[in-house]
C-alpha positions as CSV (number, residue, x, y, z in Angstrom):
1,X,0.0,0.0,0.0
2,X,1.4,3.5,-0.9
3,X,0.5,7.1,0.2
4,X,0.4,9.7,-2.9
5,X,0.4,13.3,-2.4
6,X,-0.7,15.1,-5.6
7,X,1.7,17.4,-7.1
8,X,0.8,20.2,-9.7
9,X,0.0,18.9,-13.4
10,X,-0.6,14.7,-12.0
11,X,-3.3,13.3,-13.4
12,X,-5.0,9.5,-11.9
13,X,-3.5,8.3,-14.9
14,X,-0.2,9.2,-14.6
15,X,-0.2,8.3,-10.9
16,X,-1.6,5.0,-11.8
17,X,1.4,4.4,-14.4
18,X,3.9,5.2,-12.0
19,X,2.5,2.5,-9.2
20,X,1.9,0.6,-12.0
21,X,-1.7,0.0,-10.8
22,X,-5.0,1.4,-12.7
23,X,-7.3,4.3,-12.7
24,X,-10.2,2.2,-11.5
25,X,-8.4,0.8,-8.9
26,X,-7.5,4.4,-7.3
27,X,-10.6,5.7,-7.9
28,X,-11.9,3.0,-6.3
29,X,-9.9,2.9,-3.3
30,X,-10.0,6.7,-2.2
31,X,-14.2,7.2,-3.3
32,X,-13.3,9.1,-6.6
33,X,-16.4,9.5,-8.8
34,X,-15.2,9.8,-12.4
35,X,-16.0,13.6,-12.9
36,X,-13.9,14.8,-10.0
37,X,-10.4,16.2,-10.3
38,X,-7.4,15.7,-8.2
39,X,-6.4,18.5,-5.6
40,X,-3.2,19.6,-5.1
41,X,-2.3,18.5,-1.2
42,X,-4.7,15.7,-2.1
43,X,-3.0,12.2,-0.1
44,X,-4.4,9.2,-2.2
45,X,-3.7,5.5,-1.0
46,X,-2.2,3.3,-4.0
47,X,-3.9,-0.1,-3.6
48,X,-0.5,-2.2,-4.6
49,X,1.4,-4.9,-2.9
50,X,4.1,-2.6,-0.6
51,X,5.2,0.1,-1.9
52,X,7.7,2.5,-4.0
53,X,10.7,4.8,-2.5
54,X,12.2,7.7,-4.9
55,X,15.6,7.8,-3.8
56,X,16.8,11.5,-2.3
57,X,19.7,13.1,-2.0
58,X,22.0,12.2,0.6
59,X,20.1,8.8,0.8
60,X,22.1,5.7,1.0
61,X,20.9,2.0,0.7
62,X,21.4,1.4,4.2
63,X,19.4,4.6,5.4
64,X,16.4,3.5,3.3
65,X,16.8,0.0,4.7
66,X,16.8,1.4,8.3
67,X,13.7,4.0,7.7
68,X,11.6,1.0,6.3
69,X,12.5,-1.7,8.9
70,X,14.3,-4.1,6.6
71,X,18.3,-5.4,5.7
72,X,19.6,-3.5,3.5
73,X,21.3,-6.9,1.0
74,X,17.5,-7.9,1.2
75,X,16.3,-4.3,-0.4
76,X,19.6,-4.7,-2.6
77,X,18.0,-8.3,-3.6
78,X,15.2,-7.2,-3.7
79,X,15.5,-4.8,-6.4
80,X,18.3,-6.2,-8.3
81,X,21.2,-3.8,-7.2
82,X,24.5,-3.7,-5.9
83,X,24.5,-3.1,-2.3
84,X,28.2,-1.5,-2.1
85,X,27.1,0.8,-5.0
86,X,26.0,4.5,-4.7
87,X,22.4,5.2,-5.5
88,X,20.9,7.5,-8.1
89,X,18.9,10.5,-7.1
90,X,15.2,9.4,-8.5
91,X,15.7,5.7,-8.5
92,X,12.8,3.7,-7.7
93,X,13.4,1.2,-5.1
94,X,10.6,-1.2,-4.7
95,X,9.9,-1.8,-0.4
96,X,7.8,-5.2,0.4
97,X,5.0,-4.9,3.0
98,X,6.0,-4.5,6.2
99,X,4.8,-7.3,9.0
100,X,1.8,-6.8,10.6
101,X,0.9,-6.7,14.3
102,X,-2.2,-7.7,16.3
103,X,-4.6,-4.7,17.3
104,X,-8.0,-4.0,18.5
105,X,-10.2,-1.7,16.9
106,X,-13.3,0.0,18.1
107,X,-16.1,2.7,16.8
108,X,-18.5,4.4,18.4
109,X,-22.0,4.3,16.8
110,X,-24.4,6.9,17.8
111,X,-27.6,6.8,17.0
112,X,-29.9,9.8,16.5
113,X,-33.7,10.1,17.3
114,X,-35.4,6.8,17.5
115,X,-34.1,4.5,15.1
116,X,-31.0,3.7,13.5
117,X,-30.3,5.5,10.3
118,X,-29.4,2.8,7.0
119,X,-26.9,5.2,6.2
120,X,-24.9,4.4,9.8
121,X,-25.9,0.1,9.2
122,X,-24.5,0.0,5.7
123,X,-21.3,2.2,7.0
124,X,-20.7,-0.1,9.8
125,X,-21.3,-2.8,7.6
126,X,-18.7,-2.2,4.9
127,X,-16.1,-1.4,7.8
128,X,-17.2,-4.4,10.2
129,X,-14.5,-6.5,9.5
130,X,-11.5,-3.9,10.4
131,X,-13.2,-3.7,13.7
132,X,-13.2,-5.9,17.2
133,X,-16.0,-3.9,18.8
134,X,-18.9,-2.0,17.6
135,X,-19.8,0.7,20.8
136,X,-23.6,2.0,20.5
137,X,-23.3,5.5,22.3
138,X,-24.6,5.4,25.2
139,X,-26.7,4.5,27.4
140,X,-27.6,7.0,29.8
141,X,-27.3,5.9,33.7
142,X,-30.3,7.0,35.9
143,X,-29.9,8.4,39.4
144,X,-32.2,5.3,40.4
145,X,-30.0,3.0,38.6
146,X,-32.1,2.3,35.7
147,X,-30.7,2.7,32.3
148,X,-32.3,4.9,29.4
149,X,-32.6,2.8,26.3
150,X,-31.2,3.3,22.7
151,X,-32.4,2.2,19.7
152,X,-30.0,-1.1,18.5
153,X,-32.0,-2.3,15.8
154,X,-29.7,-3.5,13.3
155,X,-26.7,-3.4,15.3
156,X,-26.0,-6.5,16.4
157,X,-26.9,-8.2,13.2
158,X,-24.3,-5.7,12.0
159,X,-21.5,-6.9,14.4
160,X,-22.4,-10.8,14.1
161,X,-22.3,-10.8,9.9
162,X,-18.6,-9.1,10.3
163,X,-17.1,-10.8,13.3
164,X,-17.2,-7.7,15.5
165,X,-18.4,-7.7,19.2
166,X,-20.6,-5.3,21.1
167,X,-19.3,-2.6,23.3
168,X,-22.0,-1.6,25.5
169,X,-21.4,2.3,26.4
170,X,-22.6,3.6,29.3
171,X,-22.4,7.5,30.2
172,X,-23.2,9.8,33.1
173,X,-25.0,12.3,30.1
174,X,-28.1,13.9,31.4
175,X,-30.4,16.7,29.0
176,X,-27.4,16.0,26.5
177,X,-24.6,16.9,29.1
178,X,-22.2,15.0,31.2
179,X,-23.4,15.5,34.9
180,X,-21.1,15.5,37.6
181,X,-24.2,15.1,39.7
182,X,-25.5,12.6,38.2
183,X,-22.2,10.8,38.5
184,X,-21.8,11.8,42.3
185,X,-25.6,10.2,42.8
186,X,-24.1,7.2,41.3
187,X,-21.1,6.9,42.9
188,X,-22.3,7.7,46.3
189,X,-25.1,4.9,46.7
190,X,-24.1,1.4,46.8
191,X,-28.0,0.3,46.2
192,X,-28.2,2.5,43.2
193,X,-25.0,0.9,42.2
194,X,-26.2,-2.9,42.2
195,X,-29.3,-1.8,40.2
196,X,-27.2,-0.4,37.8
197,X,-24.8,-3.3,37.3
198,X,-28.1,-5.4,37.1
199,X,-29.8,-3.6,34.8
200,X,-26.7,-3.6,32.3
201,X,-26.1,-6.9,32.1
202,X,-29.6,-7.9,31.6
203,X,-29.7,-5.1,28.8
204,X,-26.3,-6.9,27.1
205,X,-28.0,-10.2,27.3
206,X,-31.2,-9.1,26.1
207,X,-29.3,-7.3,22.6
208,X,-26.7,-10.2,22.5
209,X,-23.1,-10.5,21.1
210,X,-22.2,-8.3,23.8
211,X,-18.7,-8.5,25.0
212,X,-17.3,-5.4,26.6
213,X,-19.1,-3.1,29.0
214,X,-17.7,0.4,28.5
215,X,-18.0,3.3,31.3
216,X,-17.5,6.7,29.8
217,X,-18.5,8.6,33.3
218,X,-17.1,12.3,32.6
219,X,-16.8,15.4,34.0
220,X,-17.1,13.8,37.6
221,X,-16.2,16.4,40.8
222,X,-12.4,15.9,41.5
223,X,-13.6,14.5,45.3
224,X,-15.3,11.2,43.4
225,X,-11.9,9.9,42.4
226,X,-11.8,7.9,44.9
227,X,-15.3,7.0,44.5
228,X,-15.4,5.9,40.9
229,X,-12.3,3.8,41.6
230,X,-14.3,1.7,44.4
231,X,-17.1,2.1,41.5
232,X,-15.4,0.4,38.7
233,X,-13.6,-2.2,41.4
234,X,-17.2,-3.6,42.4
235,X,-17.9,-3.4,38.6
236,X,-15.2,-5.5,37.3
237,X,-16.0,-8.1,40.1
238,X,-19.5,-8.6,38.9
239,X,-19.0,-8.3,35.6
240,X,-15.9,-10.5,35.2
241,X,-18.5,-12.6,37.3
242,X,-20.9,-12.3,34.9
243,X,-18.6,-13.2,31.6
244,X,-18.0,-9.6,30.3
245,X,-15.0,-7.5,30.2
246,X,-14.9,-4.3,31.5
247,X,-13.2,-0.6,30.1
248,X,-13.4,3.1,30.2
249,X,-12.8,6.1,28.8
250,X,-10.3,8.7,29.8
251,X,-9.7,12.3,29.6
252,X,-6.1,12.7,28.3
253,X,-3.8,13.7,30.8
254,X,-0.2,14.3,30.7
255,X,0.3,14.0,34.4
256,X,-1.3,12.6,37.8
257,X,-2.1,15.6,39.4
258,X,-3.7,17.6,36.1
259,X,-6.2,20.1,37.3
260,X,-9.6,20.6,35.9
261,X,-12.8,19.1,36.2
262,X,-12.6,16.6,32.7
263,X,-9.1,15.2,34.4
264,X,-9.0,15.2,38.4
265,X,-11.8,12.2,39.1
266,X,-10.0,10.1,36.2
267,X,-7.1,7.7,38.2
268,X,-4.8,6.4,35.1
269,X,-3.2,3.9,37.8
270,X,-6.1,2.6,39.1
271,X,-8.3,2.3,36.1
272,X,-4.9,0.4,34.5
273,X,-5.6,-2.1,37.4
274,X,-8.7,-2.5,37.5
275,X,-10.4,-2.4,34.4
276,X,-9.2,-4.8,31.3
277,X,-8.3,-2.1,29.1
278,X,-9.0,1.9,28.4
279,X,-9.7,4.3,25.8
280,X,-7.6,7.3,26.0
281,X,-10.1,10.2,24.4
282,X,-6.7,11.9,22.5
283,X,-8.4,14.3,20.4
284,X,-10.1,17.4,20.6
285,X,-7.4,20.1,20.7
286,X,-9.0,21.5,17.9
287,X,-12.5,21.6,18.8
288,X,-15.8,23.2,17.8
289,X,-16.0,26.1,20.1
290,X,-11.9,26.5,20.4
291,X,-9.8,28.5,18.0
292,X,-8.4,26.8,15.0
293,X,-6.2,24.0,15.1
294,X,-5.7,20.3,14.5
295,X,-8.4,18.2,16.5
296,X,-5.5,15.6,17.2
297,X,-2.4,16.4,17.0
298,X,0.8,13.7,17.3
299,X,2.9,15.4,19.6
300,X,0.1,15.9,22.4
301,X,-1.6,12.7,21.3
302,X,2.0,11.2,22.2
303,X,2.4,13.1,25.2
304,X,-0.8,11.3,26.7
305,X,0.4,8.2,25.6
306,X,3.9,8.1,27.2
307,X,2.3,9.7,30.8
308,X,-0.2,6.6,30.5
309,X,2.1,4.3,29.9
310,X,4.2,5.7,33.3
311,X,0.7,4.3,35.0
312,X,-0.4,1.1,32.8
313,X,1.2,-1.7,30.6
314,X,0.9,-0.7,26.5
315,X,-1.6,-3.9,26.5
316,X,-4.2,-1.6,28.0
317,X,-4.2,0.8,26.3
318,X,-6.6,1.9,23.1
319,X,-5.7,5.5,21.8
320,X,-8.4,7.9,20.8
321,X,-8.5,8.8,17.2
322,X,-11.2,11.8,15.5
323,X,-12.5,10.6,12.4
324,X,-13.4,14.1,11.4
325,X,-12.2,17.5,11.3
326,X,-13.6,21.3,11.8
327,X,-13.9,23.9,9.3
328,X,-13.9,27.5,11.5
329,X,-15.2,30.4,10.3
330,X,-12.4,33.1,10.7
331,X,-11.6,35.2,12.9
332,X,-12.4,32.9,15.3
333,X,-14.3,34.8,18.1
334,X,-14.1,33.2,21.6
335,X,-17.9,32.4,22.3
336,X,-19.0,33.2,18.7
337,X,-20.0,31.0,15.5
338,X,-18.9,27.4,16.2
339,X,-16.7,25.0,13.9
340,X,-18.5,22.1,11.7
341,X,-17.5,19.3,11.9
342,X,-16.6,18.0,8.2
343,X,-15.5,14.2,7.2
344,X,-12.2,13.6,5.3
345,X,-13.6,13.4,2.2
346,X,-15.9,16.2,2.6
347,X,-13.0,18.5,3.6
348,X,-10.9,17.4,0.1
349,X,-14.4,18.3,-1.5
350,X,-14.0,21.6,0.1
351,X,-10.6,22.3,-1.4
352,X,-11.6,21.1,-4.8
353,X,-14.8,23.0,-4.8
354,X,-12.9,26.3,-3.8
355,X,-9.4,25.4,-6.0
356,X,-7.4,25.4,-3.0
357,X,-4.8,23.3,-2.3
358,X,-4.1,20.9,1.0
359,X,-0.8,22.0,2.9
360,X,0.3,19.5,5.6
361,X,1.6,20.6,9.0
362,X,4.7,18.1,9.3
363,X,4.8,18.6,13.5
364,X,1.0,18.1,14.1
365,X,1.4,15.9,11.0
366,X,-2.3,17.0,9.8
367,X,-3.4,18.7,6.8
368,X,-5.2,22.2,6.5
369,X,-6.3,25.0,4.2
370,X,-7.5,28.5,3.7
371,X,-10.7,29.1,1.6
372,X,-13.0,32.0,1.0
373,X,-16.5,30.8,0.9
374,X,-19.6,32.8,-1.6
375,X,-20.2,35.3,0.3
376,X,-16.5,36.4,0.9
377,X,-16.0,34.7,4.5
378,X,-12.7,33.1,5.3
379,X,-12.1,29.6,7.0
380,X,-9.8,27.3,8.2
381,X,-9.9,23.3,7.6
382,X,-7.9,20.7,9.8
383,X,-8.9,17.6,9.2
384,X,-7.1,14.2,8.9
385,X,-5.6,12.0,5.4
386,X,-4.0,8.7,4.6
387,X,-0.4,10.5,6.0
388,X,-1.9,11.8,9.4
389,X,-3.0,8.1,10.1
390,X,-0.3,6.3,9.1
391,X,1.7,8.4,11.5
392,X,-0.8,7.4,14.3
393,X,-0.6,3.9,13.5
394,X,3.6,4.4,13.2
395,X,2.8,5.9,17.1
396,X,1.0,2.8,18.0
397,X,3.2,0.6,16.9
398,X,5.7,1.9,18.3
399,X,4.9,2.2,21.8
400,X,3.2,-1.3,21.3
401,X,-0.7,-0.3,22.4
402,X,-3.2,-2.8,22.4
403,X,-5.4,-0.5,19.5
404,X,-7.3,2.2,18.4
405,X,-11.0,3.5,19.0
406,X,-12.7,5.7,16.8
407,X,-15.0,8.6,17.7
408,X,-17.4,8.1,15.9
409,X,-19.2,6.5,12.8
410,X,-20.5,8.4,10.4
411,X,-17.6,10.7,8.8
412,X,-16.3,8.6,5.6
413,X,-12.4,8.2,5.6
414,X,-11.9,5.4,2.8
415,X,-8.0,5.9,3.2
416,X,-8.2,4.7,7.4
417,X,-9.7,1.5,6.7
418,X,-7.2,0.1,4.1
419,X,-4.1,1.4,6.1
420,X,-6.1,-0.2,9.3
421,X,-5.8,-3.5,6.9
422,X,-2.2,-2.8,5.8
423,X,-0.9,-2.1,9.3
424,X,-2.7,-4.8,11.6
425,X,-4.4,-8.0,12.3
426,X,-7.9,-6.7,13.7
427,X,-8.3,-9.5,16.5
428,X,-11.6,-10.6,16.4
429,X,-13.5,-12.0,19.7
């Protein structure tokens, strides 16, 4: 699999030619309908059998070898060339697929109203079998410890026909918000507590093919730490009772002692003993109501990662990843007009629509651009490509994590799912 960035004057054809792969195929791969033209900025995935390296100046045989993980007499074998011989500036060296490792993969589902839309079944369906879990978002906990249903029709059928499991999510959101309230009524009665966990498990037997159950309690009062660490102890006990594994979700932190009301109840340590894994929620830097910027950008994604792994073993750990991105509406006024959130592929139609081309930010590796919409209004796009992924799943790798969950279904990104397939074995339960 190759990433393309399109340069000024390339054409599908001419990429195809040089990947020696075809139009079709492309197109195929990165949801090109036949009318549409190419962007500059524009990162396509090449559906081939590994990939191509132009050779640089000041590159040397071994330096490639070493950047793509493999001996350099091999590449030298490989590709028919003397391995004591200087290389060409613009040789094409050809670079085999690299090994794949294990992962899990989750993504939220949410759905809206009172059924669940075809559009979100035939999404999850096409991606099912990248993923280990499928997460309907959420079920809402009640102060009484009843739980406020969600419409799962079709879901399960979903998860069974690709091999994914269920992730049952369950949130302390109240009138659309997380409540620290409702959280502290929760986590202060131990009767409310057992007719919760009772009322959970009967719902995941009642749905079926449930496998995980998933607490995403936020914005809890710093004073319930405690509290929701006794919570999710008692938890794990019946539920591992009960057959089910148990996670959560938590706010990224870069240290034990971060202040602020989204960090100071959530206990890294503890939750990376007692629950079987977690989900790190590393995005949102850039978010709607903030000022422009990319929604996940590496170097703070990696900051989270390396404090969490200070507190928990790499096999617990899932990192957060945005499958969206946020065009503002400049200048950005604090408390004025919010950000939309755009897909991948919307954003690229953006760019094309407004002949613009997509620059890439190589520290926050993430893409942007500048446009001037109709009626003369600047804005700013971050969003996330084939390279801003592949540099996530280079993170993930590298620091060995058990996988990745995605927030949330519903924003197409064509590129992610065949890296996902390039880069890992999806475990399946």
């Amino acid at each position: 699999m190759q990433i393309h960035v399109v340069q000024p004057g390339q054409s599908l054809y001419g990429i195809a030619q040089a990947y020696g792969s075809t139009v079709e195929n492309i197109a195929r791969a990165n949801q090109i309908e036949g009318a549409e033209t190419l962007v500059i900025g524009q990162a396509l995935v090449i559906p081939i059998y590994g990939s191509f390296y132009w050779v640089q100046p000041g590159d040397t045989l071994f330096s490639i070898a070493q950047r793509f993980g493999i001996n350099y007499t091999t590449l030298a074998q490989i590709n028919g060339i003397n391995p004591n011989a200087p290389l060409a500036v613009g040789t094409r060296l050809y670079i085999p697929p690299m090994p794949k490792r294990d992962a899990e993969v989750n993504i939220y589902i949410e759905p809206m109203g009172d059924t669940v839309s075809e559009e979100l079944l035939t999404e999850a369906r096409e991606i099912g079998r990248y993923l280990t879990y499928l997460a309907p978002f959420s079920y809402e906990a009640r102060r009484d410890g009843s739980l406020d249903p969600i419409p799962t029709v079709g879901i399960p059928e979903v998860a069974q026909s690709t091999g994914a499991t269920l992730m049952l999510v369950v949130t302390n959101l109240e009138n659309g918000q997380f409540s620290g309230e409702l959280g502290r009524a929760i986590l202060q009665s131990s009767a409310v507590q057992d007719v919760l966990l009772e009322n959970i498990v009967d719902e995941a037997r009642r749905i079926g093919g449930v496998s995980d159950i998933h607490f995403d309690f936020e914005f809890l009062p710093g004073d319930q730490r405690e509290a929701y660490n006794n919570f999710l102890r008692k938890a794990a006990n019946y539920l591992h009772n009960e057959g089910f594994l148990i996670s959560s979700a938590l706010a990224p932190k870069t240290s034990a002692d971060q202040a602020g009301q989204w960090y100071e109840a959530h206990d890294y340590r503890a939750h990376g003993e007692i629950v079987d894994f977690v989900v790190l929620m590393t995005y949102e830097w850039g978010y709607s109501g903030g000022p422009p910027m990319a929604v996940s950008p590496i170097q703070e994604v990696e900051k989270v990662l390396r404090y969490a792994l200070t507190e928990m073993p790499a096999s617990k750990i899932m990192m957060g990843q945005n499958l969206y991105g946020y065009d503002w509406t400049l200048p950005f006024v604090p408390g004025g007009q919010y950000a939309r959130a755009v897909s991948p592929q919307r954003a690229i139609e953006i760019a094309r629509d407004n002949n613009v081309a997509i620059q890439y930010d190589y520290t926050a590796q993430a893409p942007h651009f500048n446009y001037v919409d109709s009626a003369g209004k600047a804005h700013k796009v971050w969003f996330e490509d084939a390279r801003s992924i592949q540099a996530k799943f280079n993170l993930m790798k590298r620091l060995n994590l058990r996988g990745i969950s995605y927030w949330k279904l519903g924003f197409p990104f064509p590129q992610n799912w065949l890296l996902i397939g390039e880069n890992f074995n999806v475990t399946k339960r």
